[in-house]
N, C-alpha and C positions, 0 to 999 in steps of 0.2 A: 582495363576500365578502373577507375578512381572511384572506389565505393562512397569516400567520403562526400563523395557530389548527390549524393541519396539523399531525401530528405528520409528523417529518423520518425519512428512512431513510437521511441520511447519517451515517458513521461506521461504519456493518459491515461493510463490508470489514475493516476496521481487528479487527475482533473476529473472523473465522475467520481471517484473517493468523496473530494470534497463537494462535489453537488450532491451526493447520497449523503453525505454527512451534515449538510444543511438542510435539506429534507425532512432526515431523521431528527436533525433537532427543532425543526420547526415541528414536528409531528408529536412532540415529547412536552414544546411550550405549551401546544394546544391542550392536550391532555392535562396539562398541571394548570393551566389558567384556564377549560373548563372545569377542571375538579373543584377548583376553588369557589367557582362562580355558583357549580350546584350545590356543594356544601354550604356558601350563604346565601344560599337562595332557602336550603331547607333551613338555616339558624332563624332567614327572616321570619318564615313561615311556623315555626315554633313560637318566634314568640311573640305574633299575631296572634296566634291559639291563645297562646298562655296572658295575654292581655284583656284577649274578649271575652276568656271564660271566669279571669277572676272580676270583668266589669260586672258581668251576667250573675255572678255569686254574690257579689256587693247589693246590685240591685235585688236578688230573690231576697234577701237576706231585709234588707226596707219594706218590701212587699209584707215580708210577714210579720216581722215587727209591727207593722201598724193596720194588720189584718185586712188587708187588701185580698179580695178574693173577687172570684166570677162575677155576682151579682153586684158588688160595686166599685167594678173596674174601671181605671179611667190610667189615662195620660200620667202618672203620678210623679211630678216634677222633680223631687229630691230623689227619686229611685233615678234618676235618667242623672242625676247630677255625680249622685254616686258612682254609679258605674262609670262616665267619662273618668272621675277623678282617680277612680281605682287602675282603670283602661289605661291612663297616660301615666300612674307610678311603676302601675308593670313591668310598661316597655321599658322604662327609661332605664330599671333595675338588669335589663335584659340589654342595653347599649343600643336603647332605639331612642329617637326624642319623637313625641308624635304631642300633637293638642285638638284644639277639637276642629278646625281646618282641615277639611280631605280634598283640598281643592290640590295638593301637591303634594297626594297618597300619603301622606304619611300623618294620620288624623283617626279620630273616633268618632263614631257616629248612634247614638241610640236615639231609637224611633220606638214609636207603639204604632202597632196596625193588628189588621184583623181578616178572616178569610172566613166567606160565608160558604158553607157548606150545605145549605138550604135547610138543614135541619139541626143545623148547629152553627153558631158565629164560633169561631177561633179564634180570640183574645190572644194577642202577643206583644213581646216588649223585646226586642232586636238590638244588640251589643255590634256594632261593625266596625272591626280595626284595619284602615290599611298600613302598610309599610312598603316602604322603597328601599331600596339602595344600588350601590354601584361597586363592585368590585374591583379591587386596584390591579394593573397586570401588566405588563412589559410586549407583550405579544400580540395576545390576541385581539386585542384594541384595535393594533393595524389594522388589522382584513376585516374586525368585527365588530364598530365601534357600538354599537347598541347591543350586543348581543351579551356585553356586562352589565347590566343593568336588570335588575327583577322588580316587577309590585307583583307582592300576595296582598290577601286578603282572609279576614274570616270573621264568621257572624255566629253569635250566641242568642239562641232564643231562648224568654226568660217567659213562664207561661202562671199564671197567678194562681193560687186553691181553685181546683175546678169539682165539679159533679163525677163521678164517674158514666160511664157509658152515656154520656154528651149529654148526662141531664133527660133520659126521658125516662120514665115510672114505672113502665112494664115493659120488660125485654126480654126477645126470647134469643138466643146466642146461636141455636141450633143452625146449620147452612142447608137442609133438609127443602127438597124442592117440594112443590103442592104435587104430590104423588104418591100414593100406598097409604102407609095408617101411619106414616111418620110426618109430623108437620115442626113449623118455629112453632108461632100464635094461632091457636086455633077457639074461633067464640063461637060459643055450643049455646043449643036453648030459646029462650023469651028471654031471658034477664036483659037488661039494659046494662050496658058497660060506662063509668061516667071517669073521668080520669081530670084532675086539678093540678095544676101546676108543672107538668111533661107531661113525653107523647106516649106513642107505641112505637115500638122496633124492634123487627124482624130480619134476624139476618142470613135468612129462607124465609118457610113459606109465611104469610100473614091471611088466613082462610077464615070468613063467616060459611058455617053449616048451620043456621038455624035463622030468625028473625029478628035474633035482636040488635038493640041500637049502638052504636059505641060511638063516644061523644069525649072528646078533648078538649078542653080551654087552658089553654096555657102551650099548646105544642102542636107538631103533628102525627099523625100514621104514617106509617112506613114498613115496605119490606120489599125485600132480594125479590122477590114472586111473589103476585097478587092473584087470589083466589078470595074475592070478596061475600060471592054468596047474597041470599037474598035479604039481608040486613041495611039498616041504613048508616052512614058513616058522616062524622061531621070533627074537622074536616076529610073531604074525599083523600081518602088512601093514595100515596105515591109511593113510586117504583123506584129504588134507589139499591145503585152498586156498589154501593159502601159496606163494609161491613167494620164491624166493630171489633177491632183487636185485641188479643187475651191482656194487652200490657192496659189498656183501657177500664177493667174490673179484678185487677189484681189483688187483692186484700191478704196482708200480711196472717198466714196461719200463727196461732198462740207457740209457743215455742214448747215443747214438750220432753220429761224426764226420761231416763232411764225405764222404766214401768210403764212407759205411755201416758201418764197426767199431762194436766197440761199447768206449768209452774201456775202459782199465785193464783191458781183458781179453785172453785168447788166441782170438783170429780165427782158426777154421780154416775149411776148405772139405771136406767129406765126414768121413773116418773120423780118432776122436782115437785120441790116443798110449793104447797098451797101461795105462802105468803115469803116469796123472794127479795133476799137483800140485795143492792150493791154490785157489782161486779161481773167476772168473767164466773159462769157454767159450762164447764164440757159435760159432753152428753154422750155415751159408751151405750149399744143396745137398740136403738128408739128412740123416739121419743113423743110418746101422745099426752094431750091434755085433752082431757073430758070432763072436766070439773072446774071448778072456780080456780084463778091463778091473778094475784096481782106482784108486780114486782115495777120497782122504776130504776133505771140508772144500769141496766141489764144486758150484756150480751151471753147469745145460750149458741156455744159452738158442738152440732152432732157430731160427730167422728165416725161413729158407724151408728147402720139402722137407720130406718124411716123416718117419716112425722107424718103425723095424724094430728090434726088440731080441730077440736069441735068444738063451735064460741057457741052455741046456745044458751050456755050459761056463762056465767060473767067471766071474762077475761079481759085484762086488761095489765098491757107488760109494753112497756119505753124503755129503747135502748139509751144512754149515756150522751147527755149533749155535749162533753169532754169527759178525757178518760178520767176515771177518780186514782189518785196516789194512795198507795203504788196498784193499784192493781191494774190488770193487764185489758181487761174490757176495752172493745173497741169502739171510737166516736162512731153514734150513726148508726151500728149497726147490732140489728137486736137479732136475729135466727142467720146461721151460719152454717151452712155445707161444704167445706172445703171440696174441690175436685178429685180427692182420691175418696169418696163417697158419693157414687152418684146413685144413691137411695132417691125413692121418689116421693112427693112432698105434697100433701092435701089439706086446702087450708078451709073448713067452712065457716062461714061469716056466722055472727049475731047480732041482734039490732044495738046491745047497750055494751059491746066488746070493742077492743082496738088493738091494735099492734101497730105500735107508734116505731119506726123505723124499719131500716133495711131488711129485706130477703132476701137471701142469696144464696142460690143453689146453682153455681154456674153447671155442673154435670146430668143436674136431675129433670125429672119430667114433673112439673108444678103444676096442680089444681089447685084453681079458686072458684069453690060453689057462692052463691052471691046470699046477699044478707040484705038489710032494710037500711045500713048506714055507713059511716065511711069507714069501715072495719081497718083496713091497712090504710095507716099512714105514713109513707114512705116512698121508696122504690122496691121493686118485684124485680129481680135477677133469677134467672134458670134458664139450664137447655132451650127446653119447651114449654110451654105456657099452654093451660087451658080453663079458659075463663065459660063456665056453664052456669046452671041453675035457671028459677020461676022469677028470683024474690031480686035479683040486679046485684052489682056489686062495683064499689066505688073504691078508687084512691085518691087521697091528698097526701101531695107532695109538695114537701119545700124544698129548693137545695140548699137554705142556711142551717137544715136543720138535721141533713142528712151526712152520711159519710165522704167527705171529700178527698182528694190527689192531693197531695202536697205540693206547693210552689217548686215547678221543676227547670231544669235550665238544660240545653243540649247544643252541641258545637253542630250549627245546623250548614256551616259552610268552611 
């Protein structure tokens, strides 16, 4: 027999060789024309970021320049104009071109809107940059022709000088359900509660044990758990899941030496001078006043120790309606407990006394016995809150006149 009449099986190798080797380098193009496509997919997305946040920085930056805050916030045309124009040098520094056209993703968008929270409206002013593009590729185009192609997006929200803790007068922080002897707000007594320009909020309980009245114009009642008690309520208290988050009442602590001072201030230890200049007081000890106090232009930070404050006799002390140079005083806010002091804090009213600005004890447990007038005016920040007494007790509040959040911006997308 004549082998060479066989037909031969060599050479196939040779033939899935090259089919595994066009495989593999189709499998290799993929690889290097996706890598590419995600790498400018993250370049576009960077400097999408980097476009909306330096619009949203242009615009805070107008905002405060022309002192644009909560109470007279609007639409504010040249902050919107800034930001687009900031928005489109960005990108272009970045190798994008975008204008204010997002009809073909590659555009700026700043809007103002707002979100009503029921007991707070949420002013905002929105930076939105898109970008496109298309990556160049040899390959994967074939099988995938859309699939080089990317739109990101991303939005900066630009939010103006607000109030803290969303503008209401008396808040108790504590998340304490209406059970045992721990409460948020609890109103003790006869006195009548009268509250001007914010609410109440509780974020736990909000409990009347007694018959008196508590009364709002300018806001509402609020808390986590209602335990309202045989008092009357104007407006009727509501039930809200919100609570109030730490970054919400954050206030910068004074900055402090070597020794524990606190720089650029007056260091005491227990009781201050009758007649208060100017500035920042730290308070090492305590701190009561049972005697006559006037001072204007004042913030008094405790550090440790109590307060005790008996306005039967005249007192009368305003914290700073801007800081004075250089000192360290802070706007707005006139008694100060930082949260590594949660000493507890009793304030009793007098009819011809005031304390013109902020309290704040975020840690402590706060009594307010009542007086014949609007003793604190301001905001009331603490733990817990207990507002007692015969004789009533009122607050007036302004938030032009109180401590504000500074114009903030956040990459909210």
């Amino acid at each position: 027999m004549n082998d060479k009449n066989k037909s031969s099986e060599k050479g196939q190798a040779i033939v899935y060789l090259a089919i595994g080797l066009a495989v593999f380098l189709g499998f290799v193009a993929l690889a290097i024309d996706g890598g590419m496509a995600l790498a400018d997919r993250r370049h576009s997305q960077n400097a999408a970021d980097s476009a909306s946040l330096a619009g949203g920085a242009a615009a805070s930056l107008v905002l405060e320049n022309a002192h644009i805050d909560y109470s007279n916030w609007h639409c504010h045309h040249p902050a919107i104009q800034y930001a687009d124009n900031t928005a489109i040098s960005r990108a272009a520094a970045n190798g994008f071109g975008i204008d204010t056209d997002q009809g073909d993703h590659n555009g700026v968008d700043t809007i103002c809107d707002q979100f009503d929270y029921g007991f707070f409206l949420d002013k905002y002013m929105d930076v939105t940059v898109d970008i496109s593009a298309t990556t160049r590729s040899n390959f994967a185009q074939l099988l995938f022709p859309n699939a080089m192609h990317s739109e990101v997006d991303a939005v900066t929200r630009v939010r103006p000088r607000q109030p803290i803790v969303f503008g209401n007068a008396l808040v108790a922080l504590s998340p304490q359900t209406c059970s045992g002897n721990k409460y948020g707000a609890l109103f003790l007594g006869t006195g009548d509660t009268k509250l001007y320009g914010g609410g109440v909020f509780s974020n736990g309980c909000l409990r009347g044990n007694g018959t008196a009245d508590v009364t709002v114009d300018g806001g509402g009642i609020y808390g986590h758990y209602l335990d309202i008690g045989g008092g009357s309520y104007s407006p009727a208290p509501e039930s809200t899941t919100f609570t109030i988050p730490e970054s919400n009442y954050d206030i910068p602590v004074p900055a402090r030496d070597n020794h524990g001072n606190c720089i650029g201030a007056e260091n005491v230890s227990g009781d201050l001078p009758a007649n208060m200049h100017p500035g920042l007081w730290c308070v090492t000890g305590g701190l009561k006043l049972h005697g006559s106090y006037t001072g204007a232009g004042v913030t008094i930070v405790v550090l440790t120790g109590d307060i005790d404050i008996n306005a039967n006799t005249l007192i009368q002390l305003s914290a700073p309606a801007s800081s004075p140079n250089p000192s360290p005083a802070i706007p707005g806010v006139l008694i100060y407990l930082p949260m590594s002091n949660p000493s507890p804090v009793n304030l009793n009213g007098g009819a011809n006394s005031f304390l013109r600005g902020m309290i704040i004890a975020p840690r402590s447990d706060l009594t307010l016995n009542g007086n014949a007038g609007d003793y604190v005016k301001g905001q009331v920040i603490s733990w817990s809150v207990f507002v007692s007494g015969t004789n009533g007790f009122s607050i007036d509040y302004d938030p032009d006149e109180g401590y504000q959040q500074p114009t903030s911006i956040e990459l909210a997308k």
